[in-house]
Each structure stands twice: as C-alpha cells, then as structure tokens.
C-alpha positions as CSV (number, residue, x, y, z in Angstrom):
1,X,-24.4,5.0,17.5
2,X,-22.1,4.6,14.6
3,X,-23.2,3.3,11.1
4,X,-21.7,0.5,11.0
5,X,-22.9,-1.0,14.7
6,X,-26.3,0.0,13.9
7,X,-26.1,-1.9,10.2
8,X,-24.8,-5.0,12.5
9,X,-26.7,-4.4,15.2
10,X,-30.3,-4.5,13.5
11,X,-32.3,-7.2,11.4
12,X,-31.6,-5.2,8.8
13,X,-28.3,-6.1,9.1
14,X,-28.3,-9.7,7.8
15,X,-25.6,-10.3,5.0
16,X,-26.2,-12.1,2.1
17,X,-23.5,-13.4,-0.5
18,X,-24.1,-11.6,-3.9
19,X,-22.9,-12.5,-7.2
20,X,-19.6,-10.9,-8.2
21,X,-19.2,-9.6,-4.6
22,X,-20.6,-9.3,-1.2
23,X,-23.3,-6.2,0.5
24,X,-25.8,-5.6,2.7
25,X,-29.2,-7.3,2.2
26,X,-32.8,-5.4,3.5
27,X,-35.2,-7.9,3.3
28,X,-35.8,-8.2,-0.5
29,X,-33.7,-5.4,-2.0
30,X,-29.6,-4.7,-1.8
31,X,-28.7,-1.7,-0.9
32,X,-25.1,-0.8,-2.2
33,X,-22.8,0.2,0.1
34,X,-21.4,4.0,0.2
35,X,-18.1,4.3,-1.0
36,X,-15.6,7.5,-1.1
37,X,-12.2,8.0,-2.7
38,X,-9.8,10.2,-1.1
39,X,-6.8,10.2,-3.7
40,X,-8.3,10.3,-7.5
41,X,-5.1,10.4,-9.1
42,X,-3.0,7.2,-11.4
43,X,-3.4,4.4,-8.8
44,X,-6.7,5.6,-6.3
45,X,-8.6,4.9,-10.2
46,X,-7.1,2.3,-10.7
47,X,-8.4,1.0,-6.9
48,X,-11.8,2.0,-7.2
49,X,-12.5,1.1,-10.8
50,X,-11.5,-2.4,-9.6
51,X,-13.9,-2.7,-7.1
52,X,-16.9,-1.2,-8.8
53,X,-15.7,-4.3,-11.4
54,X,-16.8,-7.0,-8.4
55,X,-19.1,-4.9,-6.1
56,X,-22.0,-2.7,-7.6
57,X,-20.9,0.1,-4.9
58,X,-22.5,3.1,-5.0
59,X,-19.2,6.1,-5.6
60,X,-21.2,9.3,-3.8
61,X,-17.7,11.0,-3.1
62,X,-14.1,11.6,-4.1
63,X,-11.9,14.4,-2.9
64,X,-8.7,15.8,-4.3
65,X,-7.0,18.5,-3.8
66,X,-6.4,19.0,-7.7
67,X,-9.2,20.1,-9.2
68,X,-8.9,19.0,-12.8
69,X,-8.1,15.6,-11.6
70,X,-10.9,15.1,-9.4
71,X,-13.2,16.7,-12.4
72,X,-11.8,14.0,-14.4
73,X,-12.6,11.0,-11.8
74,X,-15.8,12.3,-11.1
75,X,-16.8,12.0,-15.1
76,X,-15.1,8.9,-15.1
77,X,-16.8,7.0,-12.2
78,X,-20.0,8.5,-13.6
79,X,-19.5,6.1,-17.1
80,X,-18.6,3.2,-14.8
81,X,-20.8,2.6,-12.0
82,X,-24.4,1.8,-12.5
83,X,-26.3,4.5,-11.2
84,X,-24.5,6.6,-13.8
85,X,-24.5,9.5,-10.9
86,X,-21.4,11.7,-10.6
87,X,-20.0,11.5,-7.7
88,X,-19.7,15.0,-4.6
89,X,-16.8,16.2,-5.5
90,X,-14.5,17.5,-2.8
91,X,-11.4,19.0,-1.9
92,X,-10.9,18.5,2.0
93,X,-11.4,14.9,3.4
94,X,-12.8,16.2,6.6
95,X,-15.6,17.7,4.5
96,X,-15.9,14.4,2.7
97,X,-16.5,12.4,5.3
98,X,-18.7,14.9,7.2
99,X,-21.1,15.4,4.6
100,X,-21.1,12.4,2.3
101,X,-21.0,9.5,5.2
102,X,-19.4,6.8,3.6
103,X,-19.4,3.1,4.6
104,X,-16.2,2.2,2.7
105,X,-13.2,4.5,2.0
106,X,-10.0,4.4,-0.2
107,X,-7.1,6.5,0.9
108,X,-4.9,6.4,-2.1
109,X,-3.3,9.7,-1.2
110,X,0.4,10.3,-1.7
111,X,2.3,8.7,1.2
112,X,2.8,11.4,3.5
113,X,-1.0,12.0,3.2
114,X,-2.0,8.4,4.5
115,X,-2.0,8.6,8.0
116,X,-4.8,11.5,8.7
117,X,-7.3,10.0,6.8
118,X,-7.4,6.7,7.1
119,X,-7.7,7.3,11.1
120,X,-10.4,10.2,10.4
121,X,-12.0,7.7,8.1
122,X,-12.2,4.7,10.8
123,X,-13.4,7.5,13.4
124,X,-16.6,8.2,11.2
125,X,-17.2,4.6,11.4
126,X,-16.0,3.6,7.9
127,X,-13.9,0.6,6.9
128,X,-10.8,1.7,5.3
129,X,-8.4,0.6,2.1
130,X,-5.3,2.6,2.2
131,X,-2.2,2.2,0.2
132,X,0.9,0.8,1.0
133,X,3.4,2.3,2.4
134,X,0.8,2.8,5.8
135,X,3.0,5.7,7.2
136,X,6.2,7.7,6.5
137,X,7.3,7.4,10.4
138,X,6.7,4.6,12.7
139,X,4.2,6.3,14.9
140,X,1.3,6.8,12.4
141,X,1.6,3.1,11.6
142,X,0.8,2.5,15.1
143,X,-1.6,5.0,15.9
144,X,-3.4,4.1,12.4
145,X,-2.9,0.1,14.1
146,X,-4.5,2.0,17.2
147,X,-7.6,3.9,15.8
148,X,-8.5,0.9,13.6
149,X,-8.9,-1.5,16.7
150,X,-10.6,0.6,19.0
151,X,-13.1,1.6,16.3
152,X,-13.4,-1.8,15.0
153,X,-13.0,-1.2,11.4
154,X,-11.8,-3.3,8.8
155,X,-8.4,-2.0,7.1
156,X,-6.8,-3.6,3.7
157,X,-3.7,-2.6,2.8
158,X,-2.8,-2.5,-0.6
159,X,-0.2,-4.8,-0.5
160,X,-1.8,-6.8,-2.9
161,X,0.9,-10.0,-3.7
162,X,-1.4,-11.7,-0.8
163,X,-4.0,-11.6,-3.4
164,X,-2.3,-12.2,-7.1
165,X,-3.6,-15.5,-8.4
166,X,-0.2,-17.1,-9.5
167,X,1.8,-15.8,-6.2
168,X,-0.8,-17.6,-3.9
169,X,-0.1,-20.6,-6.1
170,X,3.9,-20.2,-5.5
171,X,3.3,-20.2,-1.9
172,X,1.1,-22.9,-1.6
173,X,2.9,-25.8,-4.2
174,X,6.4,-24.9,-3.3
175,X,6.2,-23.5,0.3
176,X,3.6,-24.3,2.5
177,X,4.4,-28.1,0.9
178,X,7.5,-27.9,2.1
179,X,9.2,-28.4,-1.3
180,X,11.4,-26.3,-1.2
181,X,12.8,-27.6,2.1
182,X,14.8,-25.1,4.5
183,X,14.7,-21.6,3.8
184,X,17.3,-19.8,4.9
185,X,18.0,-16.7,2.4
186,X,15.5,-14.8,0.5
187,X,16.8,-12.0,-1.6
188,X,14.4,-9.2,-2.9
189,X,15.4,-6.6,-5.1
190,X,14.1,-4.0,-7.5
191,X,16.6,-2.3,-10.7
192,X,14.2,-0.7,-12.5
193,X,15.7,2.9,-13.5
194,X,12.8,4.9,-11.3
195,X,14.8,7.4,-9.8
196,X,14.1,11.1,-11.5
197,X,17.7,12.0,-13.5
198,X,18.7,15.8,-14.1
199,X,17.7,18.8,-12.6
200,X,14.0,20.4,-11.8
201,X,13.3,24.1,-11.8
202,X,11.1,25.3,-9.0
203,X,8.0,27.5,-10.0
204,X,4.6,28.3,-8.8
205,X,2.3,25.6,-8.4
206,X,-1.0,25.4,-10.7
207,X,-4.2,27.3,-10.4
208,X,-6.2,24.1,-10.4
209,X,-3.9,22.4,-7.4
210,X,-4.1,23.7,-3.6
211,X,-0.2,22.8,-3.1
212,X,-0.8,24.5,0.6
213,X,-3.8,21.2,1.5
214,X,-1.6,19.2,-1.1
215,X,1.9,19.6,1.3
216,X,-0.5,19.2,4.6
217,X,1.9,17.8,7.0
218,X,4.9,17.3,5.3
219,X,7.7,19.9,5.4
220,X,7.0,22.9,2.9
221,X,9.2,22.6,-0.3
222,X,9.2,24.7,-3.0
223,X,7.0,23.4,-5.8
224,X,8.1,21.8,-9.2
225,X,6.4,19.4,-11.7
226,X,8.5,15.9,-10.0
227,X,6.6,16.8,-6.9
228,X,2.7,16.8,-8.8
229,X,1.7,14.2,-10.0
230,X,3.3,10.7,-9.8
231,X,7.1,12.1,-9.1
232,X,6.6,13.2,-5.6
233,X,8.5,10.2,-4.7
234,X,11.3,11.6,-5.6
235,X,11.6,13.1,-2.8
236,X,12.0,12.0,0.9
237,X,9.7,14.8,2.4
238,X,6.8,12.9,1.0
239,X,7.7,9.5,1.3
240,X,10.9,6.5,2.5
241,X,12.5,6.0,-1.3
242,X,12.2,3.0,-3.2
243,X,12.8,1.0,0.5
244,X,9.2,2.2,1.0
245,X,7.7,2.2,-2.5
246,X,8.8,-0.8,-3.9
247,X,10.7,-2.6,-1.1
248,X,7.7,-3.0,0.8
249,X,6.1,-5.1,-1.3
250,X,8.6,-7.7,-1.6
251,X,9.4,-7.7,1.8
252,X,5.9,-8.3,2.7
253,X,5.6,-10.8,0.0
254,X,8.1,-12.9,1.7
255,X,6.6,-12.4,5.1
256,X,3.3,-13.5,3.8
257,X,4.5,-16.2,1.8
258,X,6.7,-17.1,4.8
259,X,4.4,-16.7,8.0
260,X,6.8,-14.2,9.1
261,X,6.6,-11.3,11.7
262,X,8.7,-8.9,13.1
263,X,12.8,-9.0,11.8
264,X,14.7,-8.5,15.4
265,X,17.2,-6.8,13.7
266,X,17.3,-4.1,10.5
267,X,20.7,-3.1,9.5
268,X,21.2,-1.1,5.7
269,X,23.7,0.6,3.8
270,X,23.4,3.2,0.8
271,X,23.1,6.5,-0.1
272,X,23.3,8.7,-3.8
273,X,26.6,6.8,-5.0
274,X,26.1,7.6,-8.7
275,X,23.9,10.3,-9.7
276,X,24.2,12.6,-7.4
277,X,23.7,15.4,-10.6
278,X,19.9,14.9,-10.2
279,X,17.4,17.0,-8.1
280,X,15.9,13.9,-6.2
281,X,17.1,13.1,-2.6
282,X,15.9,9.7,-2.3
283,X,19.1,7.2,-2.8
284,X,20.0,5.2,-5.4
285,X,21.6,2.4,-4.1
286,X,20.9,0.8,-1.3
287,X,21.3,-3.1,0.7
288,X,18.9,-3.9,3.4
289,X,19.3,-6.9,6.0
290,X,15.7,-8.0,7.5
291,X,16.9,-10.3,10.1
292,X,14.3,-12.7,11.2
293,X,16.4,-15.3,13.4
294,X,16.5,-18.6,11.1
295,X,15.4,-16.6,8.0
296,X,17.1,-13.7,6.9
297,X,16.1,-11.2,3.9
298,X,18.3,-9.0,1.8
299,X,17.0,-6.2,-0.1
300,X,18.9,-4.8,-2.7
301,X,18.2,-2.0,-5.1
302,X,19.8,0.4,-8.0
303,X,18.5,2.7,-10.3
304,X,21.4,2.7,-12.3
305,X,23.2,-0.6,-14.5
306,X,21.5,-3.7,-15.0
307,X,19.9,-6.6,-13.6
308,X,21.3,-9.8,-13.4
309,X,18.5,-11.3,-14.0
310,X,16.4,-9.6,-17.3
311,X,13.8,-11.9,-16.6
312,X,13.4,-10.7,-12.4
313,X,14.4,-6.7,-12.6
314,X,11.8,-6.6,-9.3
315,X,11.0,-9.7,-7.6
316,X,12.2,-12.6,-4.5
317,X,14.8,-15.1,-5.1
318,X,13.7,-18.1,-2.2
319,X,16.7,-20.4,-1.7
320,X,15.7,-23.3,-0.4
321,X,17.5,-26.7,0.7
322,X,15.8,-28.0,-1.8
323,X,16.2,-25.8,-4.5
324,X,15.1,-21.8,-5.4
325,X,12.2,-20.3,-6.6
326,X,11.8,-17.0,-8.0
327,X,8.6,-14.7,-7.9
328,X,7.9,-11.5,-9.3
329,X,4.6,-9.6,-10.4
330,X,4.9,-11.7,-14.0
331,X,5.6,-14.7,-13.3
332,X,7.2,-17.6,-11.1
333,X,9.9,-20.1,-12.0
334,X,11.0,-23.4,-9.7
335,X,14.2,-24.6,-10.0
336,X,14.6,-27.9,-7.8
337,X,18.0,-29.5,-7.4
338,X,16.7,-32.4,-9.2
339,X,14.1,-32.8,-11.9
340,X,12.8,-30.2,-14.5
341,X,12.0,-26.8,-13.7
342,X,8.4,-25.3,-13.5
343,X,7.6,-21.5,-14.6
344,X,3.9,-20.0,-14.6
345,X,2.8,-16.5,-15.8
346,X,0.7,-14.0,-14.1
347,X,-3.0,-14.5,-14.6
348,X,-4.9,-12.3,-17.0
349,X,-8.8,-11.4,-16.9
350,X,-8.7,-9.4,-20.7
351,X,-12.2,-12.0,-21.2
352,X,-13.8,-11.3,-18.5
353,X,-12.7,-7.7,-17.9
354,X,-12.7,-6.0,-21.0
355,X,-11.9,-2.6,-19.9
356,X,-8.7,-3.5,-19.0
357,X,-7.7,-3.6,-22.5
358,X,-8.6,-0.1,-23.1
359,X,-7.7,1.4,-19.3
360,X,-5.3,4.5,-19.5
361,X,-2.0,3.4,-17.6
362,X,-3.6,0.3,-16.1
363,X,-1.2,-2.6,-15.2
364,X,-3.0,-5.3,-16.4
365,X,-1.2,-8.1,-15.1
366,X,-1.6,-6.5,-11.3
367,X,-5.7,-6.0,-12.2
368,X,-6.5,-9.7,-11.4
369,X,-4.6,-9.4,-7.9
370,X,-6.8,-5.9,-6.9
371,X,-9.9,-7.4,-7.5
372,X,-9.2,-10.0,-5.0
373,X,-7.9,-8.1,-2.5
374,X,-11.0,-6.0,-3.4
375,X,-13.1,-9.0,-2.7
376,X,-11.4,-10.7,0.6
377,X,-11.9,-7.2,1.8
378,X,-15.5,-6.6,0.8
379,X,-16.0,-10.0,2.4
380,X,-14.4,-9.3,6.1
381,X,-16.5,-6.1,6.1
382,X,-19.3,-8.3,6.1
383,X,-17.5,-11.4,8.5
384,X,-15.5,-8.8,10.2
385,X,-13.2,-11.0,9.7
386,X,-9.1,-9.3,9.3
387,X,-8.5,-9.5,6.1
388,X,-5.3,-10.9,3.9
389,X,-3.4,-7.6,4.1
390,X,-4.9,-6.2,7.6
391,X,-3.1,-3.1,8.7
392,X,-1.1,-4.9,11.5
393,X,0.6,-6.3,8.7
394,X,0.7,-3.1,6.8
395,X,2.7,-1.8,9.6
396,X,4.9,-4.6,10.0
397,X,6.0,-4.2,6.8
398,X,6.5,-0.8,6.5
399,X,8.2,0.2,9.7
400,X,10.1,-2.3,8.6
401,X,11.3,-0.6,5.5
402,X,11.1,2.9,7.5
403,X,14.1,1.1,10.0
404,X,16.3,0.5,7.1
405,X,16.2,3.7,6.0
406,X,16.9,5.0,10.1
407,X,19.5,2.3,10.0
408,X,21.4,3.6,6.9
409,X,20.6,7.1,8.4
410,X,22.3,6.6,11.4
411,X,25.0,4.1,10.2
412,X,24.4,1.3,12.4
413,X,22.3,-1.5,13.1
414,X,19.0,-1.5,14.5
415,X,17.8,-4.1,17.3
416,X,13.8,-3.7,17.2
417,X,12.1,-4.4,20.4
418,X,8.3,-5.3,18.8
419,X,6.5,-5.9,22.5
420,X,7.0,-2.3,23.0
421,X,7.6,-0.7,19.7
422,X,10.9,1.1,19.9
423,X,14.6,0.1,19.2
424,X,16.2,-1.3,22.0
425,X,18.6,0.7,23.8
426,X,18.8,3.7,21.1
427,X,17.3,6.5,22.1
428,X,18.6,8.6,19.0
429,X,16.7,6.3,16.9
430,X,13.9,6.3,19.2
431,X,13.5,10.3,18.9
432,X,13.2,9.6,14.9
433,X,10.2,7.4,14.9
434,X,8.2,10.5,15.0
435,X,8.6,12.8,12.0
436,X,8.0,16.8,13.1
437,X,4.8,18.0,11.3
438,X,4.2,21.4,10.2
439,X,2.4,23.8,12.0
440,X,-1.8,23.7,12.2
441,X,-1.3,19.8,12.0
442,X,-1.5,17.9,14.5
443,X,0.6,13.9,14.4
444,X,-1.3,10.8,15.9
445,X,-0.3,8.7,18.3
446,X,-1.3,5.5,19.8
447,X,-2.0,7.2,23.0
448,X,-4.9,9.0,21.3
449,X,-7.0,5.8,21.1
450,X,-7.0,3.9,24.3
C-alpha cells in the first residue's frame, strides 16, 4: 500500500484546514508533511522557500547534482523552516526518493531533467510540483500526463500567471464579464535581450559538479560555464528556446484566461537572423501562430532591438471588440473604445513577507503568485482536487510551444490531431515527438502506465 492511500484511507487521514496553509491532522497534533527538492539551484529556492512561507513543511531532502549548491540549500533551508534541521542531502533522485520517502516533491531540475523525476516521484506515491516547460519532446509530456493519472497524484505546474493576484483580476473584470466583447487576436511576445551574445570556450567541468548525472539524458556536449548554472538555456540540447522558456507562459496565460484547449493548427517561422557570431543555438527571432479556430494567438519574439511597447517587453496584448487589454507579470492596462482607461500593478507582500526584501535574486513581484499556486496545490493534495495548473495543462501548453519549434524545423505547418496525440498525416513530424536519449537511459512513454 502506497503512503498516500494509506494516509487517505485511515482515520488518521482526516484533513483539517490550518492557518497559513493546509496538512494532515492526527487527532490533536499536525504532522507536517515530507517535502523533497530535486533542483536546489536559482528558481527550485525560490519554490520551496515559498512554500515553507504558507505551509510549516517539514524539508528532510534535496538532491543536486552540484555539490556546492546543494551544501548551500541545505544551510539555507536549515535557517528557514522551523525544525531548524538540515535537510539529507543527495545527489541521485532515485536515492532521494528511496531513502528519504517524501509526500510532496519539487522537480525544479533544468528542462531536459523534468520528465524522469517527476514520473519516478508520482511512482513512490508522492504529489509532484514540476516546472514549466513539462518536457522537451511531446512524449514525456504524455507519459508524465500518464504516470500522474494512474498513480493518482496531484501535479502543479509552475505556470504560475493562474495564480498572480492582479492577472486573476484581469481575467475576471474584463474577460469572463465579457467586457471586452469578441476576442479574436491575442498577441504574446517577449524582447527582453536573453539570448547569450559572443563566444564560450569549452573546458572541463568542475570538481564539485557531476556534469556525467548533470547531462543524464540529453545528448553529451562538451562543457562550458553557459551550460552550469542558469545559461543552459542557451542551448537546445537541454531545452525548446525562448518558445519553451518564456513563450509558454504567455501562451498558457491566454489559454487560462481564455478557457482554451488544444490549437488545431501550429505553424512558425524563425531561426538565428542576426547574431549568428554567438555560441548559442537556440534562435533569436522567431513568430508563432496558435490556431485555436475562432481565436487565434501570435507569438513573437527577439532578442535583439526594441520593444514597441517599453511598458510590455514580455506580456499579452487581448484585442477585443470592445477594446484591448494588456497583461504582463507587472501590471495590467484596459483600454476600452470608450471611456477612460484602467491600469493595476502587480501585488506586493514586502509587509507580510519580509524576507523578500532581503532574498538573493528573488523576483518579488512573481513571490505573491508562487505562494498561491503553493497553496491551491497544498489544498488539492488534501481535496485531491486538480489543481489551477494541473499537468494536462502543463502539457497542453508546452507541446504546444514544442510544435512551433517542429513547425519552424520542418518549414511547414502543423495540423495537431489532440484525440490521438500526433500530427495528422505527417509522419516526419510524428518520428520527432520522441527525442533519442543517450545510452543507459531509458525515455517514457504513455504505454508504460496503462
């Protein structure tokens, strides 16, 4: 018997509704629930410091595969959560979830490290928060989609726009009113200057990093200091570009915001057009159609000029009969065809969370949306209950983004048949939804949990 049906299964399995958050109740006394990190690095901190701010979980594990980061978690944790108790520190998550049994566990891994985990995770019996993008190929989105239905677990994906106080507004004055009439264009859109410029020189990796464990499935490159930390997504061996780091998360804005499923059709164009001197090979230009029937979404991004708008360098432009709203991770501004417009700013907690002042590389403006994903995902563990950003939404969105890339790729458009998964009538593109792993690792499929 899992841990999870026995918690549910037993008296001792009530819930109750605590202050700040929500865990399992035994009789008189609350046990905190178990909680592992796989990914200690800029944003899997920034995950789990969040939740320990609305949950009094108890950290027993983290696992990296660089040791002087996961040394530096570990004494971090230990300063934030009550117990005070550094958490097992480990460098394989199989070992992890072996030995330290957690009931809730945050895969904040780089991308091409998601897929593994989260399903090893959901086999142990855990409930899973992985980050976006789900997958670097379509297949691991579903087989993660897969694994987290047969074993019943609870999956948020860190998409968290669902869950940022003054987005959730947006939606529900200007769109779920209906006041901004017909919607038949969204553009989204991202020109921050991200992409890595000049030239790396390869070397040998680190002492303190296992760049073998690190590399896992991906394709072996030689190592340089883009590809640990933070820069890996420079390159498309570990991820899908800024279509998968940053695209995703306006794309699934708009779905959310939108009530929006599958597009039927992904066509993109793009490539390296202007700095072609650098070492990265993820592009740097690049237009995206999401074709949704009566709604269509068109992506747009460079890492090079300006924005047209200084005010929205990242955001969603809705254009509505009605008149247009914009939305980014800042702020919102409604401009109707008639009458005055209206502008709100992203919430900020600096009051009631103080260490977000202080937080090294902390986005404070995006700290208010985490803890509520945090806490609509802490409460469907308890309701099982999907929550806001379940991973069949995660997947929608990105192989979504994954298809534009295939589309640009391949030079043509993309017809995607969602009832069966697969484009229709292109078996070339089919054959590419699968990304070769290297040898001694194995790649899911959907197959393997039926």
């Amino acid at each position: 018997m899992r841990r999870r049906e026995f918690l549910h299964g037993t008296a001792a399995g009530l819930t109750s509704l605590a202050a700040g958050g929500y865990h399992l109740s035994y009789g008189q006394e609350s046990k905190p629930k178990r909680v592992a990190l796989i990914g200690c690095g800029w944003y899997g901190k920034c995950d789990l410091l969040r939740l320990l701010q609305v949950e009094p979980v108890d950290v027993v594990a983290l696992c990296d595969v660089d040791k002087n980061m996961l040394n530096e978690a570990g004494d971090i944790v230990s300063t934030r959560q009550k117990s005070n108790r550094k958490p097992e520190l480990f460098g394989d998550y199989r070992e992890l979830l072996s030995q330290a049994e957690p009931e809730l566990v945050l895969v904040n891994t780089p991308d091409h490290w998601h897929a593994l985990p989260m399903i090893a995770s959901v086999e142990s019996g855990a409930d899973v928060w992985v980050q976006k993008p789900i997958s670097v190929d379509i297949m691991e989105g579903q087989a993660m989609l897969a694994a987290s239905r047969k074993h019943d677990s609870v999956v948020q994906v860190g998409t968290q726009r669902r869950s940022t106080p003054h987005l959730i507004d947006a939606k529900k004055k200007y769109i779920d009113t209906g006041r901004l009439g017909k919607i038949g264009l969204v553009e989204i859109y991202c020109y921050y200057h991200m992409r890595a410029r000049g030239k790396v020189v390869n070397q040998a990796p680190p002492a303190h990093l296992d760049y073998e464990m690190w590399t896992g499935p991906a394709p072996m490159r030689p190592y340089n200091e883009w590809v640990h930390p933070r820069r890996w997504r420079s390159f498309m061996e570990y991820g899908n570009g800024i279509v998968g780091d940053m695209c995703i998360h306006m794309l699934d804005t708009v779905r959310w915001m939108m009530k929006l499923g599958w597009p039927i059709r992904v066509t993109s164009q793009g490539g390296i057009l202007v700095d072609r001197e650098s070492s990265a090979n993820i592009s740097d230009t690049q237009t995206a159609q999401f074709d949704f029937g009566d709604t269509q979404v068109v992506w747009q991004h460079r890492t090079w000029g300006k924005s047209p708008d200084s005010k929205y360098p990242w955001g969603a432009t809705f254009y509505g009969e009605n008149g247009t709203l914009k939305v980014s991770v800042k702020s919102y501004d409604f401009i109707p065809r008639r009458g005055e417009p209206e502008h709100a700013d992203a919430v900020m907690e600096l009051d009631e969370y103080p260490e977000d002042r202080t937080e090294k590389d902390l986005e404070q403006h995006v700290a208010p949306a985490i803890r509520g994903h945090m806490n609509d995902w802490l409460k469907c563990t308890e309701s099982r209950e999907r929550p806001v950003a379940d991973i069949e939404e995660g997947h929608i969105s990105t192989a979504s983004c994954i298809l534009a890339n295939l589309s640009m790729d391949l030079g043509r458009s993309l017809e995607w048949d969602a009832p069966h998964g697969q484009v229709a009538g292109d078996a070339q593109a089919n054959e590419r939804l699968a990304r070769d792993y290297r040898a001694d690792w194995v790649h899911p499929t959907p197959e393997d949990h039926l």
